[in-house]
N, C-alpha and C positions, 0 to 999 in steps of 0.2 A: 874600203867598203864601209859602208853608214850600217851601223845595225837599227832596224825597227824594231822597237819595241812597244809591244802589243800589250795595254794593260788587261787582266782578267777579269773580266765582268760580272764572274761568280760572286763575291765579295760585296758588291756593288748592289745585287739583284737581292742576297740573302739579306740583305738586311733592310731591304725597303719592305722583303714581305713581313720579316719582322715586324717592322712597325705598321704595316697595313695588318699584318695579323692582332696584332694589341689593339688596335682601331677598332677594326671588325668581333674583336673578343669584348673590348669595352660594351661596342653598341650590344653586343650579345646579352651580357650578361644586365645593360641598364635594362633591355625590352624584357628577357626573364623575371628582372625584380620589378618590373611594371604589371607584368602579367601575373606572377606568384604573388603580389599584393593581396588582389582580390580576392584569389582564392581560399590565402591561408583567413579572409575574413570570413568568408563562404565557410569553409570549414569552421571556422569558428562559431559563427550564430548557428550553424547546424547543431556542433557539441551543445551550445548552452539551450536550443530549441528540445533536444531531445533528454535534455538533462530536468529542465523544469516538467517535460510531460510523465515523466519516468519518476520524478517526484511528486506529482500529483496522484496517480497511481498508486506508489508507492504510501501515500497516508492512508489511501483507501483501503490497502491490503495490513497497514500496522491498526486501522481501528477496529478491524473486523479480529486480525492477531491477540488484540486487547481482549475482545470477549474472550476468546479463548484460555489466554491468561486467567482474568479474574476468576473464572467461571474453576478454572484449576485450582489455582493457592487457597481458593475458598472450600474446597468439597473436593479434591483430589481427582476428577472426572474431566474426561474431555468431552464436548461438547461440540460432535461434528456437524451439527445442523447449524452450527454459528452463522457461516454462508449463507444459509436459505432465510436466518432470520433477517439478516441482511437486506436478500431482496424482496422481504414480505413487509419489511419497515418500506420500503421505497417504494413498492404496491401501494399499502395500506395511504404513504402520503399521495402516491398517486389516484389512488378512487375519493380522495377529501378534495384535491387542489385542483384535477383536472375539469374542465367545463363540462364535459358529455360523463361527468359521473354528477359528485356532491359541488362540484363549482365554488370550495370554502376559498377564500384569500389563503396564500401560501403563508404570511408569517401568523394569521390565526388557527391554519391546521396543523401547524406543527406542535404546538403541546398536548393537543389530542391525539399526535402519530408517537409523540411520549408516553404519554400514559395507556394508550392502546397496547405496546410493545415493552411497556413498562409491567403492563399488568400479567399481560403472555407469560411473559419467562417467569411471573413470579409464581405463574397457575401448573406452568411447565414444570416448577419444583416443588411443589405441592403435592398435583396431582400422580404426576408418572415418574420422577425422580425420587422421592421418595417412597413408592408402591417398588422401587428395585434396590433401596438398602438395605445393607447387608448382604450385597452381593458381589460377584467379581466384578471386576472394572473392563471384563470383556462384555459382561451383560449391561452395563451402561451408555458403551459405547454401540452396540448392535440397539438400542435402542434410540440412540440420535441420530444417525443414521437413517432408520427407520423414521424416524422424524422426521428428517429431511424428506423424504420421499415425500409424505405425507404433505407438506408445506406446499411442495411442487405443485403435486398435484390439485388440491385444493384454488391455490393461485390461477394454475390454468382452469380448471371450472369456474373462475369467479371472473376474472380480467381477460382469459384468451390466452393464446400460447405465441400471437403474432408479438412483435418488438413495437412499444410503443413507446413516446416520449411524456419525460415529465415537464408542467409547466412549471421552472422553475426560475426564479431570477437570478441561481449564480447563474446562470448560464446567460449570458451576456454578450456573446462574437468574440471579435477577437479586438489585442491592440495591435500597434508598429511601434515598435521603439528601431529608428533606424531601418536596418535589414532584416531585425527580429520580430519575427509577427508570434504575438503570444495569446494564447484562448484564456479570457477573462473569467472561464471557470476553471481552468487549471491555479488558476492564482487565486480564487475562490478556495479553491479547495484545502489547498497548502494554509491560506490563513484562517481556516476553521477546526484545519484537525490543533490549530498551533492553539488557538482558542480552547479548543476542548480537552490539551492535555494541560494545560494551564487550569483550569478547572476540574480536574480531576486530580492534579495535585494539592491545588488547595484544598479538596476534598476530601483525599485520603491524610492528609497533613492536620486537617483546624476543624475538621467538627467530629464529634465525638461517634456518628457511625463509621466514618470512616478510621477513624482508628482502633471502633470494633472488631470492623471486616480485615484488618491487616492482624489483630491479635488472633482471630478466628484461624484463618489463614497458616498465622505458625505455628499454633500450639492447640486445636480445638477444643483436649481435655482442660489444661491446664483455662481456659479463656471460659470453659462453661466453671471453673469451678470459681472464677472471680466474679460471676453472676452475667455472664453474656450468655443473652439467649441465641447459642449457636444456628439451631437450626430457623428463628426468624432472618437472622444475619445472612444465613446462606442464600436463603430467598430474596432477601433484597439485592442481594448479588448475582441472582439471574435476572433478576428486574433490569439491575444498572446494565447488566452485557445486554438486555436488550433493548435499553435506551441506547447503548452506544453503538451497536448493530443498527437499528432505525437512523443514526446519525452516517456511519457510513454508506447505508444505501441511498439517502436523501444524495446526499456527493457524488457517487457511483452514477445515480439516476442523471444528473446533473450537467454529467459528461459523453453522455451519449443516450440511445437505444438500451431501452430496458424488457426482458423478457423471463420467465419461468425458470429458464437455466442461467439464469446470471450466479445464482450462490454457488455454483460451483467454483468460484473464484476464492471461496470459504479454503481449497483444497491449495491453493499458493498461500492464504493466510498463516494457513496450517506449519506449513513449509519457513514461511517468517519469522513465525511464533518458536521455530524449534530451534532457527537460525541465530537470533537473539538473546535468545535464551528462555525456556517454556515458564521460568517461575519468576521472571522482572518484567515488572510494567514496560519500561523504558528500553526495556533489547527488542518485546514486540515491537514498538512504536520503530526501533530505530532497524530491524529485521525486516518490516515492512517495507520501509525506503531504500533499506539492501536491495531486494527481490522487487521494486520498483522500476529501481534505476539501470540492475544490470538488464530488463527486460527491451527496452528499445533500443541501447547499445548493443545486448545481438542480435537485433532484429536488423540492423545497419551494418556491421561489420564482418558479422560471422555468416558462414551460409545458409541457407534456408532453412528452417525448422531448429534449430537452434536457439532460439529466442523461447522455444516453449518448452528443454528442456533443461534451459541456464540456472533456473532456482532450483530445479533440483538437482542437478551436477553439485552447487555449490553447499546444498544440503549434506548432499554427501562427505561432501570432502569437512564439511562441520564438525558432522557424528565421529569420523573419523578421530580426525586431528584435536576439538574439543568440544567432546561430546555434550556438555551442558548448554555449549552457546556461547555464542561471542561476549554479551556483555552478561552472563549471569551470574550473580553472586551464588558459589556455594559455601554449604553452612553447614558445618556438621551439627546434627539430630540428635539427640541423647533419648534412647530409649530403654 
């Protein structure tokens, strides 16, 4: 008898699919890394799109923050209408720059949207700021406030309550770099707040008010008694908060539709301001671009409504964990 033997074909078959399965895994994984290519660029110019608008944002909320600041270290008051001076600076340039109002050229009305809102805040601590010293700091605070109302309302009897636009030249369209399409005022805006704390530290640094207003600031007895006239100093430091208010609603204005209730964006300022830290220049400015940035990060990520109330979650968790503010210097007081 011949024996047949029959070889196993098992052996034979697993290992072609072996290699047809690595074939078929190769092509797999070349077309996923074809396809994941674009995406993770997609993803990508998204991050940096939402990043530079949430910075733009964010200067507009650290210069409004600023008033708040200064308007404090100087005279110990908060100063809730900062907001509304805000959008009555960006008003005031919009009834000088627009056509269907005064028709001035935009870079000849802006030293008179200076000096207008320059003069406000210094009449604001004249007139009604000082008729309440000597009082508690809950009676100052009910009275800007009040202020703000006032501001409102006034603005809508003077300009309307509809959203209007300012004629302004940051406001420029947009570019392309690439996939990135970026609004020519958001990058406006970024390089004038950079501008204007550059300026305000040489300010407070190299001329001699301004290192009035930082002596007033920390010590006001000791500062009157080396011959600074405190309470002129303090006025001029509502003047500067609202030159620097008029600066960020000009920006504000710039970036979109402007209406009566824009200052209430005064109320995330606020939030920046405490974020940062309420008594350093520099934690406003850099609180403001906190509360910027994390703003259209949950507007994308997180679920709905979330986005409006991310700065203040993180407010919280501030107060909490370091109640002074992320970057503020504290200093012990000797009294």
């Amino acid at each position: 008898m011949q024996d047949h033997i029959t070889s196993d074909p098992a052996p034979d078959l697993l290992e072609e699919g072996r290699s047809q399965g690595k074939r078929i895994t190769a092509q797999s994984r070349g077309t996923l890394h074809h396809k994941r290519g674009p995406q993770n660029r997609e993803d990508r110019v998204e991050v940096l799109q939402l990043l530079i608008s949430g910075l733009a944002n964010g200067c507009v909320y650290g210069l409004i923050a600023l008033g708040f600041v200064l308007i404090y270290k100087a005279t110990e008051a908060v100063n809730f209408a900062q907001g509304d001076f805000m959008m009555l600076g960006a008003f005031v340039t919009l009834g000088l720059v627009n056509p269907e109002y005064a028709g001035i050229p935009f870079w000849l009305a802006l030293p008179l949207v200076f000096i207008i809102m320059g003069l406000l805040g210094y009449l604001l601590d004249i007139v009604v700021l000082r008729a309440v010293f000597g009082q508690s700091q809950v009676a100052v605070i009910i009275v800007t406030i009040a202020l703000g109302f006032v501001i409102r309302f006034a603005v809508g009897e003077i300009w309307g309550h509809e959203p209007q636009s300012l004629r302004s030249p940051l406001a420029l369209g947009d570019v392309r770099i690439g996939d990135l399409v970026l609004g020519l005022a958001d990058i406006a805006v970024i390089i004038v707040t950079l501008i204007m704390t550059l300026l305000l530290w040489q300010f407070f640094q190299h001329t001699k008010m301004g290192l009035a207003m930082q002596a007033a600031s920390q010590n006001q007895m000791a500062a009157y008694y080396m011959g600074i006239p405190v309470k002129r100093i303090q006025g001029m430091v509502w003047a500067l908060a609202g030159i620097v208010a008029a600066v960020a609603g000009i920006l504000y204005a710039s970036k979109g539709a402007l209406d009566p209730t824009a200052g209430f964006i005064g109320i995330k300022a606020f939030a920046a301001a405490v974020i940062g830290g309420f008594g350093s220049l520099p934690g406003a400015l850099l609180g403001g671009l906190i509360v910027g940035v994390i703003e259209p990060f949950a507007a994308r990520y997180l679920p709905p409504g979330w986005s409006q109330i991310a700065p203040y979650a993180l407010l919280i968790a501030v107060l909490l964990f370091r109640p002074h503010g992320l970057f503020a210097q504290v200093r012990a007081k000797k009294v």
